[in-house]
C-alpha positions as a LaTeX table, in Angstrom:
\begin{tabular}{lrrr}
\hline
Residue & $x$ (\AA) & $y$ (\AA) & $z$ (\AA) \\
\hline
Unk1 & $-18.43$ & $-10.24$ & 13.47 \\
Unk2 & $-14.70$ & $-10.21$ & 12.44 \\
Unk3 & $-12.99$ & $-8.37$ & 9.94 \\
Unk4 & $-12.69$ & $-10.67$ & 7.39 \\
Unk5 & $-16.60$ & $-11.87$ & 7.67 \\
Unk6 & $-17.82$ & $-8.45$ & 7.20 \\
Unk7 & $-15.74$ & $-8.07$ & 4.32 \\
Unk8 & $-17.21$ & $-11.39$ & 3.02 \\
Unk9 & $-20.80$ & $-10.04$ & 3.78 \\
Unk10 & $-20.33$ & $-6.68$ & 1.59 \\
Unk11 & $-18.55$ & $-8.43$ & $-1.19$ \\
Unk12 & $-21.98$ & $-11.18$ & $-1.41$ \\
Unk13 & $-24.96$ & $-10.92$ & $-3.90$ \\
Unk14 & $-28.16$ & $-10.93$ & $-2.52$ \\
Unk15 & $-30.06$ & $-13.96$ & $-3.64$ \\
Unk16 & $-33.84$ & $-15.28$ & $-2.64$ \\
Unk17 & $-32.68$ & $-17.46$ & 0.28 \\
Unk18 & $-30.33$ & $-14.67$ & 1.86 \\
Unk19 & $-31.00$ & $-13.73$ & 5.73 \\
Unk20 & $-29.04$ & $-10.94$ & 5.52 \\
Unk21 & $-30.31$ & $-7.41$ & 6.90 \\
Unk22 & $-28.20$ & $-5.97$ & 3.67 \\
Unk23 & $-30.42$ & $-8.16$ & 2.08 \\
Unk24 & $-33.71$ & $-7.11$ & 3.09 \\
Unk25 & $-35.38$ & $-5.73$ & 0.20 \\
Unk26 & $-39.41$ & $-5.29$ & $-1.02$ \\
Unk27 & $-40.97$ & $-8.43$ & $-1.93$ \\
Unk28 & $-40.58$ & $-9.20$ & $-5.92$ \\
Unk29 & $-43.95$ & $-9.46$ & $-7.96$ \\
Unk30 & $-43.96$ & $-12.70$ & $-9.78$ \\
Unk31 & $-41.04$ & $-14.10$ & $-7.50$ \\
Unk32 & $-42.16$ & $-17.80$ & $-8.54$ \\
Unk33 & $-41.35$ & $-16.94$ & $-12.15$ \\
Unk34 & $-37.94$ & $-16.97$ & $-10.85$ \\
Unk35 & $-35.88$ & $-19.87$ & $-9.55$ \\
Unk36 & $-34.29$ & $-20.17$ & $-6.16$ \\
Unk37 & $-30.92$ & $-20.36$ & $-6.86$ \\
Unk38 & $-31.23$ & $-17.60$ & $-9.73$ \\
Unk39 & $-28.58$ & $-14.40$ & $-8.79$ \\
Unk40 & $-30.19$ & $-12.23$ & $-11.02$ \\
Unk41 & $-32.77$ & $-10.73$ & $-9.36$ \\
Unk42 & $-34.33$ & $-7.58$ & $-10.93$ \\
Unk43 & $-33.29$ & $-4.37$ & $-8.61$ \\
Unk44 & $-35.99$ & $-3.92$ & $-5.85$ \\
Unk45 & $-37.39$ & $-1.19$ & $-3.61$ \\
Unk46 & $-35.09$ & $-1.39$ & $-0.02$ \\
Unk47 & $-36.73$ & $-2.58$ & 2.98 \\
Unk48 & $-36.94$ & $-1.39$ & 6.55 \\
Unk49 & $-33.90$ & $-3.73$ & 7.11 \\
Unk50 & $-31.60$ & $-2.56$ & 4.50 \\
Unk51 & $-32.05$ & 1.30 & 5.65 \\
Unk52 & $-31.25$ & $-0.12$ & 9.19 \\
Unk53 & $-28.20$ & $-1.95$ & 7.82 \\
Unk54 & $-27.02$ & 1.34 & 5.95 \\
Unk55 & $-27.25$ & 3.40 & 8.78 \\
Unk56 & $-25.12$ & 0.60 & 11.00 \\
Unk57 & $-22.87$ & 0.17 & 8.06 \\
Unk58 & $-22.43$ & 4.42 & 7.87 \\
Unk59 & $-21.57$ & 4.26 & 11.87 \\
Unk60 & $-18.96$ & 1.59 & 11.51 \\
Unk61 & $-17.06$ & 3.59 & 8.78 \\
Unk62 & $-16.94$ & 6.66 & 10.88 \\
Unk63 & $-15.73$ & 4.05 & 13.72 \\
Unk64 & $-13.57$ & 2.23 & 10.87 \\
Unk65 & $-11.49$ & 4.29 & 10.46 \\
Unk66 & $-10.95$ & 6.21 & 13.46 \\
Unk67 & $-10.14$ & 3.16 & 15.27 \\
Unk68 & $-7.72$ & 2.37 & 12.73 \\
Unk69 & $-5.69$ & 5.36 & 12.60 \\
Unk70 & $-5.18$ & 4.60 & 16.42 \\
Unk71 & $-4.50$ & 0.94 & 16.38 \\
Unk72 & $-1.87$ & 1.45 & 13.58 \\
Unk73 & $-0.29$ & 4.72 & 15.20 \\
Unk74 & $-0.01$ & 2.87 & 18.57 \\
Unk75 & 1.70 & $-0.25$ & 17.40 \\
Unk76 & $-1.02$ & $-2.28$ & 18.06 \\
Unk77 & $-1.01$ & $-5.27$ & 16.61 \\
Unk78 & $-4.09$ & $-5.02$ & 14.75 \\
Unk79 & $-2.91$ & $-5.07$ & 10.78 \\
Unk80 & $-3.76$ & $-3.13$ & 7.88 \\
Unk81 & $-4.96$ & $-5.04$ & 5.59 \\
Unk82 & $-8.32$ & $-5.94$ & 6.52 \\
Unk83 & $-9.52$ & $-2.99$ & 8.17 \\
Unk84 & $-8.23$ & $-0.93$ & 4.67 \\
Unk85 & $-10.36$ & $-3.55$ & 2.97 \\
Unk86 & $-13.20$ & $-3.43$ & 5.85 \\
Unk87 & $-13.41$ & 0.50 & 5.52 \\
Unk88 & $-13.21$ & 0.38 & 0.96 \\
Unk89 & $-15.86$ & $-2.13$ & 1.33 \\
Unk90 & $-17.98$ & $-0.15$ & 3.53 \\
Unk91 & $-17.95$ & 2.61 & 1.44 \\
Unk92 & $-18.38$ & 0.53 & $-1.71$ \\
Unk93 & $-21.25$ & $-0.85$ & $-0.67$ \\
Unk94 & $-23.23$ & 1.88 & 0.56 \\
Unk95 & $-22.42$ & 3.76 & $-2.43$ \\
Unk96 & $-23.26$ & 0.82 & $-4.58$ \\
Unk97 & $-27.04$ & 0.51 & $-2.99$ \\
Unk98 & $-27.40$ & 4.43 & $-3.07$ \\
Unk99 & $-26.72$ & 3.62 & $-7.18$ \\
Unk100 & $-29.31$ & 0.61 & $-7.09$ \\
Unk101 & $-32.18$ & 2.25 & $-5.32$ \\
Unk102 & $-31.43$ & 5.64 & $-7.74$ \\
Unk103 & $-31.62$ & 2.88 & $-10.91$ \\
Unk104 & $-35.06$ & 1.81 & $-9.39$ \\
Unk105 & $-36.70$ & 4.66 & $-8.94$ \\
Unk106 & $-35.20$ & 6.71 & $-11.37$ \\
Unk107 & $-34.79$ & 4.70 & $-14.27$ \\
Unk108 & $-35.01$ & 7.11 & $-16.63$ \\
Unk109 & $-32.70$ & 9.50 & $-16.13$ \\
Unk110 & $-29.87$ & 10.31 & $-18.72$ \\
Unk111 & $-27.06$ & 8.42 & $-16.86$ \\
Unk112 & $-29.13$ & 5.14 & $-16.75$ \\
Unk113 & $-31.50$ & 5.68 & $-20.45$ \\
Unk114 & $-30.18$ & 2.49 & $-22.73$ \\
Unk115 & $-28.83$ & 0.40 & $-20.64$ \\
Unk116 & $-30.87$ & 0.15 & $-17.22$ \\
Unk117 & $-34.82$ & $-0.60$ & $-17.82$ \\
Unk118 & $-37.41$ & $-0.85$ & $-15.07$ \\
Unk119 & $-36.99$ & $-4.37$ & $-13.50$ \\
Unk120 & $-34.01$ & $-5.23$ & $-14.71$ \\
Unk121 & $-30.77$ & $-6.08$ & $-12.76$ \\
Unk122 & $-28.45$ & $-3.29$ & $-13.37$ \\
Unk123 & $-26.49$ & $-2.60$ & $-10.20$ \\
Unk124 & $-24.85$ & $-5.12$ & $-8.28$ \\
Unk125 & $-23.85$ & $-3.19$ & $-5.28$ \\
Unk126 & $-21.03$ & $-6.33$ & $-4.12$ \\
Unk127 & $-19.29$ & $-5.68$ & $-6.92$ \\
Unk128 & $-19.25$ & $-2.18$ & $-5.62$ \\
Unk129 & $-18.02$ & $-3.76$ & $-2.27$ \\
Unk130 & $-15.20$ & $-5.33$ & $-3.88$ \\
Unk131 & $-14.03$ & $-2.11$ & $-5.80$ \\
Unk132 & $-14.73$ & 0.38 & $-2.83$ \\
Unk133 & $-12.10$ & $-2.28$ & $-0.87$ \\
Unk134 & $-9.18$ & $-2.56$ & $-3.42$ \\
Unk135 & $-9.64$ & 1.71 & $-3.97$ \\
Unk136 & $-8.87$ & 1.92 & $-0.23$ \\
Unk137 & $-5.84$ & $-0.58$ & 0.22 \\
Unk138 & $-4.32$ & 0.40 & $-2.84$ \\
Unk139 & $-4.43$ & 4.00 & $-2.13$ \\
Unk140 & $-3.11$ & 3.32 & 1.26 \\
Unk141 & $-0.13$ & 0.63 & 0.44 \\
Unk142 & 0.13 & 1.74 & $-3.11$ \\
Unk143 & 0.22 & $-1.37$ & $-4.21$ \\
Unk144 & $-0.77$ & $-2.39$ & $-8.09$ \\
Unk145 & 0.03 & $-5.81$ & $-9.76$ \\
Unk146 & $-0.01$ & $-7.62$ & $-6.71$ \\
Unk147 & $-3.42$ & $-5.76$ & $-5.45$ \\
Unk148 & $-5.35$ & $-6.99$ & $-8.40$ \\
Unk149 & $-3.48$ & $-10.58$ & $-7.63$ \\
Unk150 & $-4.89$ & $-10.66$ & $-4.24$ \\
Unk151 & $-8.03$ & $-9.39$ & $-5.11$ \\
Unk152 & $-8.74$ & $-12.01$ & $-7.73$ \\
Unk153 & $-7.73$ & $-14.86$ & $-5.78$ \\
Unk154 & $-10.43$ & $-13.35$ & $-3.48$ \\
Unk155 & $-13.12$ & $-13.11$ & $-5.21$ \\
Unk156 & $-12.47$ & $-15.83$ & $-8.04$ \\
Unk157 & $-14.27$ & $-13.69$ & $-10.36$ \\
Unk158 & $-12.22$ & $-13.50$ & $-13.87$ \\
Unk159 & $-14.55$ & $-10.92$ & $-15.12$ \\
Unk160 & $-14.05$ & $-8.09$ & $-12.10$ \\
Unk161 & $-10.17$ & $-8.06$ & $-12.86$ \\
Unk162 & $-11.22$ & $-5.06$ & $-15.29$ \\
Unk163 & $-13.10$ & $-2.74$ & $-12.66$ \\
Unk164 & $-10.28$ & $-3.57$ & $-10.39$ \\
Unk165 & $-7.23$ & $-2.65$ & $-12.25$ \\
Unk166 & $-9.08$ & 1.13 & $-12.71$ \\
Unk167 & $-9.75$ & 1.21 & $-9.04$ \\
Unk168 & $-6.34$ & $-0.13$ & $-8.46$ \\
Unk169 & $-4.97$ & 2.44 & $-10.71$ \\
Unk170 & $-6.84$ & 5.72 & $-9.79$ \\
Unk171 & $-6.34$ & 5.20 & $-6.15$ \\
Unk172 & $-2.72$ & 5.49 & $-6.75$ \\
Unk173 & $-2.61$ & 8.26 & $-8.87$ \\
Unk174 & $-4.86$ & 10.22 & $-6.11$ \\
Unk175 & $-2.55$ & 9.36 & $-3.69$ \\
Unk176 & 0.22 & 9.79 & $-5.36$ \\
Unk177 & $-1.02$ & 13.80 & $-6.23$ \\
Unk178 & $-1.62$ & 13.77 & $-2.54$ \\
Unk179 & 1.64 & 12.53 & $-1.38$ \\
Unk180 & 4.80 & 10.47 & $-2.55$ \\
Unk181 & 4.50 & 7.68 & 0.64 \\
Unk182 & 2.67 & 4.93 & 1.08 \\
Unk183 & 1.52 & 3.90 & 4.80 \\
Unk184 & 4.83 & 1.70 & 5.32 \\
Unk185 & 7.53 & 4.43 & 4.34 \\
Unk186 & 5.30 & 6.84 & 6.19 \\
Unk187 & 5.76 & 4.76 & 9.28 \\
Unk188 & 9.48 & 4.34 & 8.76 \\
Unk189 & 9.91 & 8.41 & 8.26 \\
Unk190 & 7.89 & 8.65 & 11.25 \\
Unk191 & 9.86 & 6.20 & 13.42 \\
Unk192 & 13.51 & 7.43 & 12.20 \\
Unk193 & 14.65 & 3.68 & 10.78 \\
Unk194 & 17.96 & 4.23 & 8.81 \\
Unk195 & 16.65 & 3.63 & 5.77 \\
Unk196 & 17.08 & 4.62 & 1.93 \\
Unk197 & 14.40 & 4.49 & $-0.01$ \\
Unk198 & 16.24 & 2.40 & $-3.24$ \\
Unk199 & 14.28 & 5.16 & $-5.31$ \\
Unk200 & 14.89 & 8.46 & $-4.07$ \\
Unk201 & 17.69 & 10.37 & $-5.91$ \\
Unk202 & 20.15 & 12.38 & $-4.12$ \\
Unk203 & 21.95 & 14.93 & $-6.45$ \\
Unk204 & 24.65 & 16.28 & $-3.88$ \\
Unk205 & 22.45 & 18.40 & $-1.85$ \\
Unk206 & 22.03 & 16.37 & 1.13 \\
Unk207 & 23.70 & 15.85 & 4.17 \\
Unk208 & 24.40 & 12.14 & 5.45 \\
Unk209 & 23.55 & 13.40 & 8.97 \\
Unk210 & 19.89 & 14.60 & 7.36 \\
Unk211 & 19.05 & 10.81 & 6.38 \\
Unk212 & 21.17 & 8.86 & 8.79 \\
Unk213 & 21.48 & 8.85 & 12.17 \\
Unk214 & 23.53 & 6.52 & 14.76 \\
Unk215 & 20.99 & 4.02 & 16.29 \\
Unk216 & 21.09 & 5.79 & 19.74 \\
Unk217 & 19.85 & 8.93 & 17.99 \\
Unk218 & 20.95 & 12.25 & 17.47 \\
Unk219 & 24.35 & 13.38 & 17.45 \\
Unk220 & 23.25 & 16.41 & 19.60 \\
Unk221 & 22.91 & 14.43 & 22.90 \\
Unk222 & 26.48 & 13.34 & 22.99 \\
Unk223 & 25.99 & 9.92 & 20.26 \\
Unk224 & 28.78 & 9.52 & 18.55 \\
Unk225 & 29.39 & 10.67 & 14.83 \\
Unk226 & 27.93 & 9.24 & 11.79 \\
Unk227 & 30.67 & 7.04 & 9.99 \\
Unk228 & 30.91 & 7.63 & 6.65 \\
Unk229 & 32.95 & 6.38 & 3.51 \\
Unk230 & 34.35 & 9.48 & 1.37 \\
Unk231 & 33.55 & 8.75 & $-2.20$ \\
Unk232 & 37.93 & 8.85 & $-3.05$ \\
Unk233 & 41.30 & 9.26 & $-1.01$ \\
Unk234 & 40.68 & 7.04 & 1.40 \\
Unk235 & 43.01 & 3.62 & 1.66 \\
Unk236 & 42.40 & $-0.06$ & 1.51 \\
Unk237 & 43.33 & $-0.80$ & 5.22 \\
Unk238 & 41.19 & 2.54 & 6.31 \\
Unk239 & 38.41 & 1.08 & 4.74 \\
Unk240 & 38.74 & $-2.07$ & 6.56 \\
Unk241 & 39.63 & $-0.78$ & 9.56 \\
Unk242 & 36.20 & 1.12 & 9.61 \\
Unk243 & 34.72 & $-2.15$ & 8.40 \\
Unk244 & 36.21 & $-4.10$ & 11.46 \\
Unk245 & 35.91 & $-1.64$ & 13.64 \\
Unk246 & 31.98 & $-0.97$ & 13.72 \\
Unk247 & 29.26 & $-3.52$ & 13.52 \\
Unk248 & 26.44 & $-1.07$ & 11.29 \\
Unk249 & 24.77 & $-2.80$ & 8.07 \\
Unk250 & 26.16 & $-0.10$ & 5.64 \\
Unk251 & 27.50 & 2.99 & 5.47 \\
Unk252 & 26.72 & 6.38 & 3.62 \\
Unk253 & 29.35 & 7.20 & 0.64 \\
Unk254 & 30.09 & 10.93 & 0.90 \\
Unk255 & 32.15 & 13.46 & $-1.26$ \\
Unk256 & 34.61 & 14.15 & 1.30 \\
Unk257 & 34.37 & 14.52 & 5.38 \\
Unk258 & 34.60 & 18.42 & 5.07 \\
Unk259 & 31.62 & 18.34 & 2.54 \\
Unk260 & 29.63 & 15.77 & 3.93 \\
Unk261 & 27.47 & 15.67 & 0.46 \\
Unk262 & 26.05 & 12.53 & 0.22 \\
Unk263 & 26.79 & 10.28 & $-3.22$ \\
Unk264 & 25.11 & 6.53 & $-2.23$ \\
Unk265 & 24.88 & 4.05 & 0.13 \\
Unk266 & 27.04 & 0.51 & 0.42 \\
Unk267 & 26.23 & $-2.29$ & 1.95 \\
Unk268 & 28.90 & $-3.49$ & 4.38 \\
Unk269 & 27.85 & $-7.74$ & 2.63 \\
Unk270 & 28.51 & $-5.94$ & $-0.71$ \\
Unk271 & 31.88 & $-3.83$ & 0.56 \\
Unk272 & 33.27 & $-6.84$ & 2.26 \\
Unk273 & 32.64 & $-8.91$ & $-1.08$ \\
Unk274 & 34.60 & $-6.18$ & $-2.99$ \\
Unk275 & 37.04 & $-6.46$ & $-1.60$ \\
Unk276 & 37.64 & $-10.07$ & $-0.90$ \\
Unk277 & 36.84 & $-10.26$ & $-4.58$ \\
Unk278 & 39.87 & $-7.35$ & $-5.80$ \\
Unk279 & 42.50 & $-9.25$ & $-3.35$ \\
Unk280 & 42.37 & $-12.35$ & $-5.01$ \\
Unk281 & 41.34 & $-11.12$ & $-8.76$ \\
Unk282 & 43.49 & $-7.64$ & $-9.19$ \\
Unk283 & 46.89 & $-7.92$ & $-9.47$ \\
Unk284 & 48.85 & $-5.07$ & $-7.28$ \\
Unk285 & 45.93 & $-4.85$ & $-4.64$ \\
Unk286 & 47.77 & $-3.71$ & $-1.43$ \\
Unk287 & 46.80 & $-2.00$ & 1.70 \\
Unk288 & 48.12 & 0.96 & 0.64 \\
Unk289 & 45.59 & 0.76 & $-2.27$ \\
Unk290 & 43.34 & 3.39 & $-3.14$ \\
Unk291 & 39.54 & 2.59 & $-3.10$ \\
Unk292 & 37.16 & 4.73 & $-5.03$ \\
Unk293 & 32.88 & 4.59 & $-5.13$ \\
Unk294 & 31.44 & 5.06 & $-8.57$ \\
Unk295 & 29.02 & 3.92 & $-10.68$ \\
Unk296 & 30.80 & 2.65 & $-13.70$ \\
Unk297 & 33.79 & 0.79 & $-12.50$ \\
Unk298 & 37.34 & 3.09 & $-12.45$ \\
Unk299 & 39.67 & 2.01 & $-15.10$ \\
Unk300 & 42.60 & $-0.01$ & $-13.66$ \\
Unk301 & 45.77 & 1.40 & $-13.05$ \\
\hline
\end{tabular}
């Protein structure tokens, strides 16, 4: 069974013609008082095959997610995605028949008393499914608009987009508390990519060589040094010397080359557009030109 069939299988509601060992539940008293393609079937004792399916389904969570951890941390092409989904479901869905079969038997406890009698249908352990699977891929992409997108274009159901904005939600406050970086920005920290998160702030305590490197590596195995743009002082023709002279994406704007503190990061699309831009639109743009970084643009002089 695939990924995407077992997630399929969790997220379904057990009706009277379903085969499935999830499923498999005591026989219903009076079934003929209820019609065949009915949904809402009262909740009902579990069968030998359910507790067989719960044990399976326990097993392939352990094996879930250990698997995925090493796909994903080998390269493997082997997504995220589904097994996030696969593993949220999982757990959904054994959680969500733990509730049912406590609702049966115990149906008058406090935290069912008003609103779950004795052969009613009060737990719907898909839904559970469903819930379990966007609290897992959320908490692991940190996604949040978009999750509850994909999720309802899943499922179709209008009436689960409440339940699945607060799993959607909580799972990335948790994760948040637990750490800043989702799975992909993980990966990238892990890996060393040059890249700036657009939303971390620097406020002149950081090095450029602590969050770039030259693509070879290091600069302590002989690589050459990171190139940098100083933040004022330096000269039209410098700057498009170093432009012409290197092939990176971008470059790190710094204070000065003694300090090394790092102010942004410019694209070399968006420096080479500058400056096209200043030649023909500035009077009294020269080589010998000053160019200065900032926020606000510098007043003309």
């Amino acid at each position: 069974m695939s990924g995407a069939e077992l997630i399929s299988e969790l997220f379904n509601d057990c009706g009277l013609l379903d085969s499935s060992k999830l499923c498999d539940y005591a026989p219903l008293d009076g079934v003929s008082n209820i019609t065949k393609s009915s949904n809402e079937l009262p909740d009902r004792a579990a069968g030998e095959g359910l507790y067989n399916a719960l044990w399976q389904l326990s097993l392939a969570l352990v094996f879930k997610i250990v698997l995925t951890v090493f796909t994903f941390g080998m390269k493997v092409p082997s997504g995220l995605f589904i097994p996030s989904m696969a593993v949220g479901a999982i757990a959904g869905r054994l959680l969500g028949v733990a509730m049912e079969q406590l609702a049966y038997y115990h149906h008058d406890w406090q935290l069912f008393k008003g609103w779950c009698s004795q052969g009613a249908d009060c737990i719907t352990p898909g839904l559970y499914a469903m819930v379990g699977a966007t609290a897992c891929l959320g908490g692991v992409t940190r996604m949040t608009v978009s999750l509850v997108v994909i999720m309802f274009e899943l499922t179709g159901g209008l009436e689960y987009i409440v339940p699945l904005m607060a799993a959607t939600m909580t799972s990335k406050w948790v994760a948040d508390a637990l750490g800043r970086e989702g799975i992909y920005e993980a990966h990238i920290r892990l890996n060393g990519y040059p890249f700036l998160e657009a939303k971390e702030e620097f406020e002149h305590k950081t090095l450029a060589m602590d969050v770039m490197r030259p693509r070879a590596g290091g600069g302590r195995r002989g690589d050459p040094p990171l190139v940098t743009l100083t933040q004022e002082g330096m000269r039209l023709e410098e700057v498009e010397g170093l432009v012409g002279g290197t092939q990176f994406s971008g470059f790190p704007v710094v204070v000065s080359h003694e300090s090394q503190r790092l102010v942004g990061f410019v694209l070399r699309r968006d420096l080479l557009i500058s400056i096209d831009n200043a030649r023909k639109h500035q009077e009294g743009v020269v080589s010998a030109s000053e160019v200065v970084f900032s926020d606000p643009a510098p007043p003309r002089r």
